[in-house]
N, C-alpha and C positions, 0 to 999 in steps of 0.2 A: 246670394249663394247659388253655386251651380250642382245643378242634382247628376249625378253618375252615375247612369246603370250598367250595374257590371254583368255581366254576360260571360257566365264562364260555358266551356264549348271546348273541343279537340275536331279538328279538322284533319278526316280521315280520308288519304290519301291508300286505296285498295294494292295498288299498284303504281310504280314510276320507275325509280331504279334498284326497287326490291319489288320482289312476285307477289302474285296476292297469296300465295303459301305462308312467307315469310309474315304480312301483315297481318293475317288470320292468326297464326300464331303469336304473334303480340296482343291480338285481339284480347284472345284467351285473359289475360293478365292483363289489361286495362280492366277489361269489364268486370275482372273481377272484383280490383281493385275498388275501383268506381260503386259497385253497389254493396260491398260491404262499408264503404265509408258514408253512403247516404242514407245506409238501413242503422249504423250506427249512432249515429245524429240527424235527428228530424229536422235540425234546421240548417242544413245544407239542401243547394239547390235552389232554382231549375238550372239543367245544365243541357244544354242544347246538344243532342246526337249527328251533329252536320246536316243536320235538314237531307240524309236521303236514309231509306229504310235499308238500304242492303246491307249496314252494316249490323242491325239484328240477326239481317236472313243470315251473314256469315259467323254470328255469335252464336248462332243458335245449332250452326251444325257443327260446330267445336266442343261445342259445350252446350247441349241440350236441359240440361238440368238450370239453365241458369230462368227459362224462360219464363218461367214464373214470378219470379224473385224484379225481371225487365218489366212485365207485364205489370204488378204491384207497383211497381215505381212510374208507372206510363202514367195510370189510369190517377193518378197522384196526384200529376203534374209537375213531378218533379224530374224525371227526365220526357224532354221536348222533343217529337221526330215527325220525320217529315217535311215538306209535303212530297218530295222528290223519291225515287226508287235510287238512282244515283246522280250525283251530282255532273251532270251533263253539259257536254258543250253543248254553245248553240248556235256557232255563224257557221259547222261545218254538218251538224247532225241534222235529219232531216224534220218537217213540220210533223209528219204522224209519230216520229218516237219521244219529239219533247213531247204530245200526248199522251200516249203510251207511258211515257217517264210517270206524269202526275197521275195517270189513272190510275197505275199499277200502287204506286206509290202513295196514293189516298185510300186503293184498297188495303193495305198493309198496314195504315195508321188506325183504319176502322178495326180490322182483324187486332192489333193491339191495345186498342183503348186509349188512344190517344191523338190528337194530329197541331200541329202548327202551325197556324192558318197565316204564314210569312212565307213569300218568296225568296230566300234563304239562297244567295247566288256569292259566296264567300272568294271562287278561284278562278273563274269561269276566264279565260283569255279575250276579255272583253265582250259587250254585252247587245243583244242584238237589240233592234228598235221594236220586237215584236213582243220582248219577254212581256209585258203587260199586256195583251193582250191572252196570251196563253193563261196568265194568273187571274184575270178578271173572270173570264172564262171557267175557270174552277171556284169560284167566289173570295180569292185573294185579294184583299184590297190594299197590302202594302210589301216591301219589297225591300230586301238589305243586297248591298251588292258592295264589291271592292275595286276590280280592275278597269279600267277605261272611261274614268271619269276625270275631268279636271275639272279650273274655273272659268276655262274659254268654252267650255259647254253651256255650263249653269254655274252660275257664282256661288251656289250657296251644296253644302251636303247633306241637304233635304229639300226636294222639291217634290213638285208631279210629276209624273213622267205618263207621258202620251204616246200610244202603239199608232200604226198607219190608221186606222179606223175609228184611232180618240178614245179607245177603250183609256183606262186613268188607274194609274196606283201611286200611291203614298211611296216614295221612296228615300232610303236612307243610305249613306257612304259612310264606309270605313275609311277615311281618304290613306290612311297610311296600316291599311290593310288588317287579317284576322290575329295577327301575331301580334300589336303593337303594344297590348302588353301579358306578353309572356313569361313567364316564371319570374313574377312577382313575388320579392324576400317574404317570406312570415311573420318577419317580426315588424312592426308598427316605426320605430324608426330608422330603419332600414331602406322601407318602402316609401320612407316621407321626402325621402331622400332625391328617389328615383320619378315619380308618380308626378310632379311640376311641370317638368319637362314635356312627359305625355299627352297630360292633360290639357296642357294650353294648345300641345299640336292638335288635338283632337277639337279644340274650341274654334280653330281656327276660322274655322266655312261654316263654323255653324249658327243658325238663325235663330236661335234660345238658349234655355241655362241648361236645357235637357242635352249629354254628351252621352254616347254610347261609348262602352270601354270593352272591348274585347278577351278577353283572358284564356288563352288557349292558344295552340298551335297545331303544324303540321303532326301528329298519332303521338302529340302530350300527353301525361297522363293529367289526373283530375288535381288541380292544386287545392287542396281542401282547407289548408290553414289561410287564403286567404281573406276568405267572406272575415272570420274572427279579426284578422289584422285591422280588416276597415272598417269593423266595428268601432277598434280600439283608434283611428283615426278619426271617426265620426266624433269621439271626445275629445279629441285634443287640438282640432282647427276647426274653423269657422268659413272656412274657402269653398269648399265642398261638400256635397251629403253622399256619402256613399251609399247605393240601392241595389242589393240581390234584385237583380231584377230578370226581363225576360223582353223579347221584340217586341211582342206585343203590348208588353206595358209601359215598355218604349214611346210606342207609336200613340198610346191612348194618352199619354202626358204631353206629346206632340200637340196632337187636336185640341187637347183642352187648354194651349195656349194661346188657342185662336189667331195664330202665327200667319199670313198669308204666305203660301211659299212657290217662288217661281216653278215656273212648267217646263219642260225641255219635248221634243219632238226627237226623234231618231236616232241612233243607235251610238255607241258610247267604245272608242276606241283611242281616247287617246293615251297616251304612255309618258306625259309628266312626272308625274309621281311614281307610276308602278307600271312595268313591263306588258304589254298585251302580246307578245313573240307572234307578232303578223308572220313570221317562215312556217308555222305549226299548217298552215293551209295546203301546202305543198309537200312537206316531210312524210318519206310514209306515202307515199302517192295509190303504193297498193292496198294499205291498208282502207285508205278513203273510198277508193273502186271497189273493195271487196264490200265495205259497209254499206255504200249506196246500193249497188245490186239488193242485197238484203233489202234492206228498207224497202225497194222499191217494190221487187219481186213478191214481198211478204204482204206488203198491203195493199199492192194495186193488181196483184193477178192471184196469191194463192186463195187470201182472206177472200174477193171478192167470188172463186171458183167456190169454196168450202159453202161460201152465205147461199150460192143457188143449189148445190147440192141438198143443201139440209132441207131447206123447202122442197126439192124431189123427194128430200124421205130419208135420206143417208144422215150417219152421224158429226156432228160438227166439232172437231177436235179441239177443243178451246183450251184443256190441261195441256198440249202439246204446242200451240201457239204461244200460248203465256209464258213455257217455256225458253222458246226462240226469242220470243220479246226481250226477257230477261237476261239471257246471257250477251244479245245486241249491245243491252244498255251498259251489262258489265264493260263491252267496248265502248262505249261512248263516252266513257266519262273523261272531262278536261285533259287532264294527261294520255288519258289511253289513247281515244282517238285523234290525239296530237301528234301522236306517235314520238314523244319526246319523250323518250323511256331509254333504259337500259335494253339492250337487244332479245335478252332472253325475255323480258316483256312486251316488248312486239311481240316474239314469236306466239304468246300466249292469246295477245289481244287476237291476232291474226287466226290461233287455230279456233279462237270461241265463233269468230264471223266463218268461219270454215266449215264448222259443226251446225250454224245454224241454217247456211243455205244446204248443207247436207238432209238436215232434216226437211227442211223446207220441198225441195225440190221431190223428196221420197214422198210425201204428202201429197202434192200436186200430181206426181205417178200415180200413185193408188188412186186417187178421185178421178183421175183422168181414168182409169182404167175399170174404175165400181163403173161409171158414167157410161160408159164405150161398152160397160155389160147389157146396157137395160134396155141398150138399142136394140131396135131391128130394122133392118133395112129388107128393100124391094129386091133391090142388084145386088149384084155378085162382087166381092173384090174386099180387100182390108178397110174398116171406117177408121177414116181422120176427121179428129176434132177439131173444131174453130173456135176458140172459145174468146167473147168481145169482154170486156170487163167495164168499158168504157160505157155511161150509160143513155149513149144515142146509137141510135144504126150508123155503121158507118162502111166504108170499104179499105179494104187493108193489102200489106204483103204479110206474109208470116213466113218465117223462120222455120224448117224441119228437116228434121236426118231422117231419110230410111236410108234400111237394109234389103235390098233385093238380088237375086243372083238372075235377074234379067236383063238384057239393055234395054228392053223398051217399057216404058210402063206409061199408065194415060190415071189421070187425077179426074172425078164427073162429082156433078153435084146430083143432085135428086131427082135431079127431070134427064141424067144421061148426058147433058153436056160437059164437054171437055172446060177441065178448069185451069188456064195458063200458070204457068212455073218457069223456075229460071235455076242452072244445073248452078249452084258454084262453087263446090269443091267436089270431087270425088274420088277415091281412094280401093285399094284392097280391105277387105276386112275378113280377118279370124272369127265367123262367130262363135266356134268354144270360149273365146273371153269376153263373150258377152251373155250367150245363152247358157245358165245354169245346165241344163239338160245336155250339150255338148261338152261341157268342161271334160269329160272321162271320156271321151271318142280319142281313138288311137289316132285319124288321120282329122286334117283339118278340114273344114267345109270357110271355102270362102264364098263371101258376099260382096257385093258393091256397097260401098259406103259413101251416102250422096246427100251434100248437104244442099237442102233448095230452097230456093223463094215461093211462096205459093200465094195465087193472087185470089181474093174473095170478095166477092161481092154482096152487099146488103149482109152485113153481119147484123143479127140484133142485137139491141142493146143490153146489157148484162146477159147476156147471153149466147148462145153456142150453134153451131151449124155442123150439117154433120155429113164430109164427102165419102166418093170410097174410093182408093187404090186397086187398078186393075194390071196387076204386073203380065208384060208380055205381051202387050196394044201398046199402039206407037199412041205416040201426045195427043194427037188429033188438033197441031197446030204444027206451025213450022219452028223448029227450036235450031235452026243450025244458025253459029253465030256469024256476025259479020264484023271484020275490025274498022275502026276508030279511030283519029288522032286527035279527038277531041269530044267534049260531050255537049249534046242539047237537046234542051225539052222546049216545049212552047213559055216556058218562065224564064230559063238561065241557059246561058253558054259559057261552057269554060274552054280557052284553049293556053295550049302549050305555045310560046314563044321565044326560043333563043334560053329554055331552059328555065323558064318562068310561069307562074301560071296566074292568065288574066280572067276575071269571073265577071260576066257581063248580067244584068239584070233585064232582060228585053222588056216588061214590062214599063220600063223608066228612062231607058237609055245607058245607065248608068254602070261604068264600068269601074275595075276593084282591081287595078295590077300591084300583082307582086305576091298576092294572096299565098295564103299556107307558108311562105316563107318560114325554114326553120334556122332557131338562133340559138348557138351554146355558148354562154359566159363562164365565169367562173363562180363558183360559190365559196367565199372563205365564212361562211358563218359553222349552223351547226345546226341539231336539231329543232332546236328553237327561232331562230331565226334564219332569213338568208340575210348576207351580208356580202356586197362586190367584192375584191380585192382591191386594193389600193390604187392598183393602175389595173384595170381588168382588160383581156381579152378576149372578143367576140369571133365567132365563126361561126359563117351563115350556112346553106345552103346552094346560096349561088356556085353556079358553076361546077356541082357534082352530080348531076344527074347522068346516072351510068345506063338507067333503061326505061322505056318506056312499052306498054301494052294498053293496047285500047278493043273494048269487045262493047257492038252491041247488042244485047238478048234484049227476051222478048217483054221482062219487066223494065229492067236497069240500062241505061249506059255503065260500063266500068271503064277508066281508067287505071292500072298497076303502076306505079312509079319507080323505080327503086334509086337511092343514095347514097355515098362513100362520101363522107364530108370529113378530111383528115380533119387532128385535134388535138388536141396537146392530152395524155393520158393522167397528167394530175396537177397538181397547184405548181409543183415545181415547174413543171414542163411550161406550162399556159405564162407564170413568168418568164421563164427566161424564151419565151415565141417557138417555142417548139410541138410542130405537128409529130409528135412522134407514135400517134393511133389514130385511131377510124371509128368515126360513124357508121353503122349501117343501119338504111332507114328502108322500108318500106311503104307505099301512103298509096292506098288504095280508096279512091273517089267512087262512088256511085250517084249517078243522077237518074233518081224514079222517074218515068215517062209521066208520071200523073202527079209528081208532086212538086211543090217549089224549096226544095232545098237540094241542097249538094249535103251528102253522107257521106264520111271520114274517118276510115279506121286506120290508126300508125302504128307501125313496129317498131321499135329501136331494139337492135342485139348493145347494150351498153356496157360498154367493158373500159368505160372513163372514171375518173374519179374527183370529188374536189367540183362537180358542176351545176349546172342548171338547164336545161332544157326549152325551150317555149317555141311556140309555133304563133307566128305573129300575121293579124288580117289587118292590111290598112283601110281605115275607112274614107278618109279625107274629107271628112265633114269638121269645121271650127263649131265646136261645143263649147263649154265650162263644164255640163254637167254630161253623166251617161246616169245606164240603170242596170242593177243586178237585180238575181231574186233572192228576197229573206224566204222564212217558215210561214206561208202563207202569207204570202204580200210579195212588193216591188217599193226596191229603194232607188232613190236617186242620190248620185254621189258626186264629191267635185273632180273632175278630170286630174287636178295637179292639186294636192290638200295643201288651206291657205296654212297650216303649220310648221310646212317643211322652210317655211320663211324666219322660225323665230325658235326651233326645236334646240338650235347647238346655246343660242345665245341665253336661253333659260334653261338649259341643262336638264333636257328630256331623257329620261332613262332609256329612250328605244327612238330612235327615227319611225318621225311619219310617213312612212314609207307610200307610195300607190301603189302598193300590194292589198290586195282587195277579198274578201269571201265571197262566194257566190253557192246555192243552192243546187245549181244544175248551169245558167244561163248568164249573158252579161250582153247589152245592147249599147251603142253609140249610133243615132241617128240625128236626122232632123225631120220635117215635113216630107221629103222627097227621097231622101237617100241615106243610107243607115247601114248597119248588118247586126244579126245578131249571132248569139254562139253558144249552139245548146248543147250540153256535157251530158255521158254517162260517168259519172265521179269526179269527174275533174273538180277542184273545189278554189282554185285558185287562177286568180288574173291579174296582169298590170297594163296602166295607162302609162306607158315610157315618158320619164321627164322630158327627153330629145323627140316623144315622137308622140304629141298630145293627140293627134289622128289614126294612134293606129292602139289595138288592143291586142295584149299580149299572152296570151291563155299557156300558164304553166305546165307542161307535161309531165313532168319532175325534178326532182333535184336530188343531186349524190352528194352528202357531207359525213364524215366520219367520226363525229364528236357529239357525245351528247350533250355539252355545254362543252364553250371555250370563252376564254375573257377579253374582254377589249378587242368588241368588231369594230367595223369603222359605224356600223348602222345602229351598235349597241355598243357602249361605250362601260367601262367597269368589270365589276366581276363575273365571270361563268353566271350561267342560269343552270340550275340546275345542280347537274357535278359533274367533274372535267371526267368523265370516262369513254375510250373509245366505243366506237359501234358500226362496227364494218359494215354490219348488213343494211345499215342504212344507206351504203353508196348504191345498192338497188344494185346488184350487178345482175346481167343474163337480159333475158330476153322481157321487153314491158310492151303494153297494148294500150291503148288511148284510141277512144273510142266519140265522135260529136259531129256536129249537122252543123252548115254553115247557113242564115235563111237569110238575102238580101231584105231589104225594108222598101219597097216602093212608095207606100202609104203608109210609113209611119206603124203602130200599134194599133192597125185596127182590125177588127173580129176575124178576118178569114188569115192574120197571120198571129192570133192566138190559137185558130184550131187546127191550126199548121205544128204548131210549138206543142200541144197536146199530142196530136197524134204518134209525133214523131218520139214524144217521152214517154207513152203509153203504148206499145204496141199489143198485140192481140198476140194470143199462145196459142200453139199447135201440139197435140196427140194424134201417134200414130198406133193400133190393138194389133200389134204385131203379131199377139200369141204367145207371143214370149216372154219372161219376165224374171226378175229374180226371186221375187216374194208373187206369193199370192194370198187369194183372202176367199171363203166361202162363199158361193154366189148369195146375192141380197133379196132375189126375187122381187126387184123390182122393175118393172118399166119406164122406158123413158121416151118420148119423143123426137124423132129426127131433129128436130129444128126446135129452138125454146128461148122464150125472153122472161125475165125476173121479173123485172120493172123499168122503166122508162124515164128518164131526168132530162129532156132536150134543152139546155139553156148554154151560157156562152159562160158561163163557170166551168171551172177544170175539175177534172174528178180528181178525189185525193183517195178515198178507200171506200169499201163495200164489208160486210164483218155482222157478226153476229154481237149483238149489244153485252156490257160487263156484266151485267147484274140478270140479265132475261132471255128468253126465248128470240128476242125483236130482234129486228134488222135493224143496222145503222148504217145511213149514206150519207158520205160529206161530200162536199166540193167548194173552192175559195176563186175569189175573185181574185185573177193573177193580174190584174192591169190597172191603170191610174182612175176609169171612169168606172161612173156608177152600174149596175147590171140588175138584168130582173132575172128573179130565180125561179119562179113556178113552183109548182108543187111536182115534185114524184108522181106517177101513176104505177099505182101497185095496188096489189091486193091487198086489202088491210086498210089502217089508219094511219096517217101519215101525221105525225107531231113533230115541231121545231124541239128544239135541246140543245144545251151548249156542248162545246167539248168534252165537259163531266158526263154529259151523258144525263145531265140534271133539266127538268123544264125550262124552255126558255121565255125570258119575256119579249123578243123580238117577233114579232108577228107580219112587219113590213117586207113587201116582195121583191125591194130594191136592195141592192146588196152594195155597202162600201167597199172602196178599193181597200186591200188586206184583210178580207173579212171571212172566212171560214162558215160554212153552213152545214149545221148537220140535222138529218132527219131522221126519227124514232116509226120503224115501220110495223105496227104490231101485227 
């Protein structure tokens, strides 16, 4: 007899192609429903709440009265929540918000009196190789997941499953997902009827008599007459035992079958069975750049500004933080930031990532500017802040706009020397619409508006330097520029050829023509996926380059490029071969005199429809494999997946496409010759089946459907629902923003802290005087020059922050590369303690650090 645990559950989808207005409002009336029928009958129940908490946070501000009544049933154990805030992707969101996700989201299970110690992964567009390790991490030991598993992974739908560093969780598959059995009859032969069929597919992969049965769906309500029906089942055959049951007592019937069960290593996308829509990586291209800025911004520059403020003595906003977290994750979740929604949910996903760098960035003013109070300086002139967040000394450019109505102005640091800058944009500017205090002046006061590079030297480490701005003194260098046809440093030379551009590695010898290459296809897919057209046509770049500008200053070489690359205006045109519009592209290189990378910012004004975008690097190395980054690790993937061999002839729901996730970065090298390709958002890339040496890094893609049926790359019905979505064709003006870093030597130390620098850069404050908000002075003082704490090790820094539960500091940092690494201790004031993610003691106490491994330290 096979035992059945039924698992009844509603998988709540906040937002897709209704608002999360309209799901809130259903809310209302689920939840009602639901706990008057569990308070009615005692022996209904557990009923699983989707494993993430937001959806109390959003019951509760509907209907506040209910929370009592939730809370009674939490502490019960009759309704299951948690561990998650929301139910989050994970191959496009970044490592500290799946954190953030479970911390937040274990603080809300505490705060309610209850939690579900199952890694509860039901919709997630395929599953990353690290998710066990983030669960072990929070003391998860077992793991229910649906999309991206088959049997040419792991033959069975329970195995182990092993993250880059062998962390280990018990894992379990739905193989035919959370629906498979949904609105199940109430009457006993009805359902005896139906339940065969199910039952045996659910038997199918599995390694015992123990079957998981799912009973629920996309915002179903609660089917309450079924526990009774299989009651009345449990009497009348001998096939089955039907069990109210729960994950975890799933999972404990598991173990006690002393079952041995196969192990799998690395990340889970195939689409056999059930669709992983590999196009969600690319969809949405702004919405992915708008969310990575956040992430990044929020935890590698504001959190770690706020953590050395607070130890100055200022207040550390953590209500206002938690905030921004939250409504991040509201965008993060599988659908939302897949951008596979209905337009008007874009728009929504898009204004919460809007609201939260708004907030964010208001934050980072006011501390930049309490900070810039407490100084005093010797010399004369406006103080600019430097502030490192990275936790070694290092030397930088920084990024900053003044406003001066002088032409000359000279930047000194503390001993009076002149500190080099580089002009590169400058403009007129109205300051009544910028200085509150001029807004009501009848005539206008213009100013220079002058964005620069500014060079510093010996930043310390989490911490700040402090120059001053002398408007009306010339540079005290020579800033007049000189042009260019080409760029080089003592690392790389790039030149222009016949309309081409070749990137030479001096270091190696080794030369990269054709580089930057851009290529527009067609895209007949849809939200969800990209899919070719049947016969597709490509237009390159070659042979439209309309202009070229070459300057050298005193930081950067620049080249400006500009591009007309006609194109067919939409699916019809690119059929029947007609150019009947235009690219315009802009692609502005910079090569730093002190660094080894080539910098990359592109324009496109896109007024196409129906396309795809990609800017392609050939490398010409014969690989099998390359490497992208997960969430804290580095995966190795196969160039051409062995699936794309056998996908049509076993009737895969989705082509195995080389369409790929990546975190930020994607490398194809060997021993001597390589490149890699470090992204601000970009989130997607392909290894071309025709072009196994070259990497194809997505810029965007324009499709107008947010499901359509029968691709050639997805075969059957719409995903989703067939409804137009213009604004997904991305029309207007789009920016893409990445570093190109040759590989001379492979992956070794000085071209990880190449890959750091270039992702982490240092933030600049300028104390204008002006402002729109102000704040009571704090009376406090501060030091010209100041370091937090110190971490020198060849670990990446991931965030700085004020701990969930305490006063302490928290510093992490993860081994981004394949070799082992030693970590050291922090040197800071205080006591330094290991901790997992949780934030919980840890027992790792060894100073070698696995590849994929995350480190965090409790600084009291």
């Amino acid at each position: 007899m096979k035992t059945v645990h039924v698992i009844q559950h509603t998988h709540w989808d906040r937002e897709w192609y209704f608002t999360e207005n309209e799901s809130k409002t259903l809310l209302y009336y689920f939840m009602q429903d639901l706990l008057c029928r569990l308070e009615q009958d005692p022996g209904l129940g557990p009923f699983v709440l989707d494993g993430q908490t937001v959806v109390l946070e959003d019951d509760v501000q509907v209907a506040p009265e209910h929370r009592e009544r939730l809370q009674t049933l939490i502490r019960q154990g009759r309704i299951l929540i948690g561990p998650w805030y929301t139910q989050t992707d994970f191959l496009v969101v970044g490592a500290e918000s799946i954190t953030r996700n479970l911390l937040l989201g274990k603080a809300d299970c505490e705060a309610w009196g209850g939690y579900m110690p199952v890694g509860y992964v039901p919709d997630s567009f395929g599953q990353s190789a690290q998710l066990p390790l983030f669960l072990r991490e929070f003391g998860i030991g077992c793991a229910v997941i649906w999309r991206g598993w088959c049997e040419h992974d792991v033959p069975a739908s329970e195995f182990t499953w092993c993250a880059q560093n062998g962390s280990r969780v018990t894992t379990a598959v739905l193989p035919w997902g959370y629906g498979c059995a949904k609105g199940l009859p109430g009457e006993a032969t009805q359902a005896a009827q139906r339940l065969p069929e199910i039952l045996d597919k659910q038997a199918r992969f599995s390694l015992t008599d123990h079957l998981l049965l799912p009973n629920g769906n996309d915002q179903s309500p609660f089917e309450y007459a079924v526990p009774a029906m299989l009651d009345t089942l449990n009497l009348r055959q001998q096939a089955y035992r039907f069990k109210r049951s729960s994950f975890t007592a799933f999972f404990s019937a598991l173990q006690a079958t002393g079952c041995a069960l196969p192990v799998w290593r690395g990340e889970l996308l195939s689409a056999k069975y059930m669709r992983v829509h590999r196009g969600i990586y690319s969809t949405r291209m702004d919405i992915k750049q708008r969310n990575a800025r956040l992430e990044q911004f929020v935890s590698q520059t504001l959190e770690p500004l706020l953590a050395m403020n607070a130890r100055l003595g200022l207040p550390y906003p953590q209500p206002v933080l938690e905030q921004i977290w939250r409504g991040a994750m509201k965008s993060q979740a599988h659908d939302s930031i897949g951008g596979c929604n209905a337009d008007r949910v874009n728009s929504m996903v898009n204004a919460r990532l809007c609201d939260g760098l708004e907030s964010a960035r208001q934050l980072y003013e006011l501390n930049m500017a309490m900070l810039a109070a407490g100084i005093t300086l010797n010399g004369e002139g406006k103080k600019i802040i430097v502030f490192n967040p990275l936790p070694h000394e290092r030397d930088a450019h920084v990024r900053l706009t003044l406003y001066t109505p002088e032409q000359d102005f000279c930047i000194v640091d503390q001993a009076g020397a002149p500190c080099r800058w580089q002009l590169l944009h400058e403009a007129p500017q109205d300051m009544s619409l910028i200085v509150q205090e001029l807004s009501n002046s009848t005539t206008a006061t213009w100013y220079r508006k002058c964005d620069i590079l500014l060079e510093v030297k010996a930043l310390p480490p989490c911490g700040y330097q402090t120059l001053m701005l002398q408007e009306g003194r010339a540079a005290g260098f020579d800033t007049t520029p000189a042009a260019v046809e080409g760029l080089e440093n003592r690392w790389l030379r790039l030149v222009v050829e016949h309309g081409q551009l070749t990137l030479e590695d001096k270091r190696s010898g080794q030369r990269y023509p054709g580089v930057l290459r851009l290529v527009d296809g067609g895209d007949a897919g849809d939200n969800y996926n990209y899919s070719p057209p049947p016969e597709d046509w490509k237009i390159s770049s070659d042979g439209c380059l309309t202009g070229l500008h070459g300057v050298r200053g005193p930081l950067n070489d620049t080249l400006t490029l500009t591009w007309r690359i006609p194109a067919p205006l939409d699916a019809a045109a690119r059929e029947a071969r007609q150019c009947n519009a235009a690219l315009e592209v802009t692609l502005v290189l910079s090569l730093p005199h002190d660094r080894p990378w080539l910098d990359v910012e592109i324009e496109v004004n896109n007024t196409l429809r129906d396309h795809r975008l990609q800017v392609e690097i050939p490398v010409g190395v014969s690989q099998a494999v390359h490497f992208a980054d997960q969430p804290f690790g580095l995966i190795e993937r196969e160039n051409q997946p062995a699936a794309l061999q056998r996908w049509q002839a076993e009737n895969w729901a989705e082509a195995p496409a080389s369409l790929w996730p990546m975190q930020s970065l994607v490398m194809l090298h060997n021993g001597t010759r390589g490149v890699c390709v470090v992204t601000e958002g970009l989130r997607e890339y392909e290894i071309p089946a025709q072009q196994p040496q070259t990497l194809a890094i997505t810029l965007f893609r324009s499709v107008g459907w947010l499901g359509k049926p029968d691709l050639l790359w997805r075969p059957g019905r719409a995903s989703g629902m067939a409804l137009p979505t213009p604004d997904s064709q991305l029309p207007g003006l789009y920016r893409a923003h990445f570093a190109v870093l040759p590989m001379a030597q492979g992956q070794d130390a000085a071209f990880w802290r190449a890959v750091e620098q270039w992702r982490t850069p240092a933030a600049g404050y300028l104390e204008s005087g002006w402002s729109r908000f102000r704040t009571n002075p704090h009376g406090l003082h501060f030091p010209a020059r100041y370091s937090l704490l110190s971490w020198d090790c060849a670990l990446h820094f991931s965030t700085l922050k004020k701990a969930q539960h305490s006063n302490a500091l928290l510093l992490r940092g993860w081994n981004p590369g394949l070799t082992p690494l030693h970590c050291g201790q922090p040197v800071a004031e205080g006591t330094c303690r290991r901790v997992t993610l949780a934030e919980t003691p840890s027992a790792v106490t060894d100073d070698v650090v696995t590849a994929g491994t995350p480190v965090s330290w409790l600084i009291d």
